[in-house]
C-alpha positions as a Markdown table, in Angstrom:
| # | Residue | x | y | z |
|---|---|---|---|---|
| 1 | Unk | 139.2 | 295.4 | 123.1 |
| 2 | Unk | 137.2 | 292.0 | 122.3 |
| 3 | Unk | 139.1 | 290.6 | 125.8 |
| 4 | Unk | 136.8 | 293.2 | 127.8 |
| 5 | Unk | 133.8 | 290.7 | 127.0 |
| 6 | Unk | 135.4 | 287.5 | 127.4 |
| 7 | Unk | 134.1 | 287.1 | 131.1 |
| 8 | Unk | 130.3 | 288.2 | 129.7 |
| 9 | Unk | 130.6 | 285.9 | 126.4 |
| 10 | Unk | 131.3 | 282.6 | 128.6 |
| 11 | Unk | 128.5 | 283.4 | 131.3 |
| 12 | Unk | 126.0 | 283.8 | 128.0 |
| 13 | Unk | 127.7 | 280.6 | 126.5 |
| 14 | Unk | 128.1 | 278.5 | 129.9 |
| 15 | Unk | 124.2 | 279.3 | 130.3 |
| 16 | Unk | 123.5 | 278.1 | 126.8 |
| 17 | Unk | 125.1 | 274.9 | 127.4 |
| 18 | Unk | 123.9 | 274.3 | 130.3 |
| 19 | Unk | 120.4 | 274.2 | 128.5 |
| 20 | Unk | 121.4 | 271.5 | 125.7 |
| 21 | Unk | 119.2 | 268.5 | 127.0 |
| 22 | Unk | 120.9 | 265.8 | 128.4 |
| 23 | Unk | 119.6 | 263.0 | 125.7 |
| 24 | Unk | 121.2 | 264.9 | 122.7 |
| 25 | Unk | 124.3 | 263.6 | 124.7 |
| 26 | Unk | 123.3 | 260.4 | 125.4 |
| 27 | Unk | 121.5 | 259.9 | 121.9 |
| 28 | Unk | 124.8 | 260.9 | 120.0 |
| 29 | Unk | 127.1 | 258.7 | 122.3 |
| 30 | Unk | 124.7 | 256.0 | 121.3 |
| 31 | Unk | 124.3 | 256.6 | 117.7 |
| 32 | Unk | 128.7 | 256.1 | 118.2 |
| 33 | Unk | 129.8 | 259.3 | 118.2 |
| 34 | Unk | 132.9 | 260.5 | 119.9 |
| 35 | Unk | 133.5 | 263.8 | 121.9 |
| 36 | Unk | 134.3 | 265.3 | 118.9 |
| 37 | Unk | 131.2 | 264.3 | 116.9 |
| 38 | Unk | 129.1 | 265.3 | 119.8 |
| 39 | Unk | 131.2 | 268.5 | 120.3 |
| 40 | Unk | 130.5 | 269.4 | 116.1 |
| 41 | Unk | 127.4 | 268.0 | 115.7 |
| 42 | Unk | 125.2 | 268.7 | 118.6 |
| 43 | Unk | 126.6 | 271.8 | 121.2 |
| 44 | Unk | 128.0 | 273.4 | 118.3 |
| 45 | Unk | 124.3 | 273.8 | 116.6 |
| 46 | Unk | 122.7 | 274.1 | 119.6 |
| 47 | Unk | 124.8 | 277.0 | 121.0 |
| 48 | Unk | 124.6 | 278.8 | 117.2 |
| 49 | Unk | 121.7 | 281.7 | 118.6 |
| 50 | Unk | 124.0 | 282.3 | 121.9 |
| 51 | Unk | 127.0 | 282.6 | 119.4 |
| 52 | Unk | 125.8 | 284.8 | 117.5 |
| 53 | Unk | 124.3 | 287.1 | 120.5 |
| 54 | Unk | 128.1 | 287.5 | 121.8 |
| 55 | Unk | 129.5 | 288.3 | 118.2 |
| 56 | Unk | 126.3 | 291.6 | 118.4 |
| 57 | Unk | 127.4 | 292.6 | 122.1 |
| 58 | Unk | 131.3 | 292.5 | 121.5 |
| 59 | Unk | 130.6 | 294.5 | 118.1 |
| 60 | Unk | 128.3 | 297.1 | 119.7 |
| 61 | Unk | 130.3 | 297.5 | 122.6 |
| 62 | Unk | 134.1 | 297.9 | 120.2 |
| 63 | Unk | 131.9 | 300.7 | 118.6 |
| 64 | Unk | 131.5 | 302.0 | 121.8 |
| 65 | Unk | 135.0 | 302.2 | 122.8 |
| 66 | Unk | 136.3 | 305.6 | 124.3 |
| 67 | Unk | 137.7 | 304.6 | 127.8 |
| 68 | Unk | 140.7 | 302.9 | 126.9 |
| 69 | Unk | 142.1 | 305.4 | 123.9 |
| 70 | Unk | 141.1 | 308.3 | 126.3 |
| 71 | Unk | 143.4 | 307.3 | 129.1 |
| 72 | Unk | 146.1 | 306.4 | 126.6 |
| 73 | Unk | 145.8 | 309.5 | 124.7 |
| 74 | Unk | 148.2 | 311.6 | 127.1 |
| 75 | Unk | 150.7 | 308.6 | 126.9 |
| 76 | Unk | 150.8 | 308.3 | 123.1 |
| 77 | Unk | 149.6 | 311.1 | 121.4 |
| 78 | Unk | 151.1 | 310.8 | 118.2 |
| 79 | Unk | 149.3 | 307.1 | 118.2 |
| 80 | Unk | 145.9 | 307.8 | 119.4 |
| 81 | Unk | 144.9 | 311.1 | 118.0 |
| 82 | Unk | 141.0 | 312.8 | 118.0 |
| 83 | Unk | 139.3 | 310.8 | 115.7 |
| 84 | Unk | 140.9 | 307.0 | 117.0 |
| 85 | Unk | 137.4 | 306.2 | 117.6 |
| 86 | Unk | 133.8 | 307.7 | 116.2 |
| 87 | Unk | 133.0 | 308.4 | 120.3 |
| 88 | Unk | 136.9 | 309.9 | 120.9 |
| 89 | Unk | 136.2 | 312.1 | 117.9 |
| 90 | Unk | 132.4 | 313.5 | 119.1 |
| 91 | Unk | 134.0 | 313.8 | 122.6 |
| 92 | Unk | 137.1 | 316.3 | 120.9 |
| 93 | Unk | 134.4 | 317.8 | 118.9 |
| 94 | Unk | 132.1 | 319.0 | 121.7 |
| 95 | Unk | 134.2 | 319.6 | 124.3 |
| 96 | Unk | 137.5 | 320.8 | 123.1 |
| 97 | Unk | 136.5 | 322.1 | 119.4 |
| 98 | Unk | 133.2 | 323.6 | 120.8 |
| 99 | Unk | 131.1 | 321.9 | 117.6 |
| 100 | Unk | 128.4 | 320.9 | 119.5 |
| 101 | Unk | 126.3 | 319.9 | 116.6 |
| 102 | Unk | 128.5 | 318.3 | 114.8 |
| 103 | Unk | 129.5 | 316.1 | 117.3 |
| 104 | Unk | 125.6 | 314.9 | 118.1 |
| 105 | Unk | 125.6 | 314.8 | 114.7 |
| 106 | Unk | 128.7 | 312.1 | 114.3 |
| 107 | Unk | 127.1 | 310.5 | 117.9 |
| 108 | Unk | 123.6 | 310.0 | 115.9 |
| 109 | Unk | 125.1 | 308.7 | 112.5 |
| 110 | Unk | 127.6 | 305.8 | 115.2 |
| 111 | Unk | 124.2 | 304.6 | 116.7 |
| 112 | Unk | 122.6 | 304.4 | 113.3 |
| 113 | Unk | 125.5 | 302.6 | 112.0 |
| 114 | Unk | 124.9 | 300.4 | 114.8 |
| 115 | Unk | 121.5 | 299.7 | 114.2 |
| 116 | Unk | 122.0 | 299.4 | 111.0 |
| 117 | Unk | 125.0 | 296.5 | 111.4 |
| 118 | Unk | 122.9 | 294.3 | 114.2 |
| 119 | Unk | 119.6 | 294.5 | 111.8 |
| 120 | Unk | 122.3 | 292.9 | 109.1 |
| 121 | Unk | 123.9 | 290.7 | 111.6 |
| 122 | Unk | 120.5 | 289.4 | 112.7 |
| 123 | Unk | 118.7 | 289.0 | 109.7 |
| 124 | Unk | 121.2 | 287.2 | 108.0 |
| 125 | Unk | 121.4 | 284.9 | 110.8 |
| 126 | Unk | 117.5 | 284.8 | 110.8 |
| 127 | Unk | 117.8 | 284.3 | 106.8 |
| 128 | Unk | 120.3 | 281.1 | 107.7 |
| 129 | Unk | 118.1 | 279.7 | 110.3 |
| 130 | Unk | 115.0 | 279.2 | 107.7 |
| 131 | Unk | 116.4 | 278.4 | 104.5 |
């Protein structure tokens, strides 16, 4: 599912490069560097933050993947069963098992576990950034 976010990725990225000042480029070429030294050395660096804000979105949004397995379900039942995804599971739960609790119970614990994975995500890249 990370191709559902490929269009959204390259705006964010497009935009980030778009904002790498000009005399980085001109500096490197001068210092000698080639397309590839420029291309490692200064976009890669300076695109790090936008990188890393594309990696959180396309992980929050695969945990929130129901769509796809939910139209597939009838196709491939034997394949994509209730519990394929956390939201495909509290969807069964509710509204064909009649647990309603339990299934804003598994909904609560997915967005904790969300929160939970971007606060790593984050301060690890945070943790990076000052050391």
């Amino acid at each position: 599912m990370t191709w559902e976010f490929v269009g959204y990725n390259m705006i964010i990225l497009y935009a980030a490069l778009r904002t790498i000042p000009q005399e980085l480029y001109e500096a490197a070429a001068m210092d000698g560097a080639g397309a590839w030294r420029i291309a490692w050395s200064v976009k890669l660096p300076a695109l790090r933050p936008a990188l890393l804000l594309t990696l959180l979105f396309s992980v929050i949004g695969s945990f929130q993947l129901f769509n796809e397995p939910k139209l597939l379900q009838d196709i491939a039942p034997d394949v994509i069963d209730s519990s394929y995804t956390a939201n495909l599971y509290a969807y069964s739960l509710a509204f064909t098992g009649q647990q309603v609790n339990y299934a804003a119970a598994v909904s609560f614990l997915l967005g904790l576990v969300i929160v939970i994975f971007s606060y790593a995500v984050l301060f690890t890249a945070n943790r990076r950034r000052t050391s």
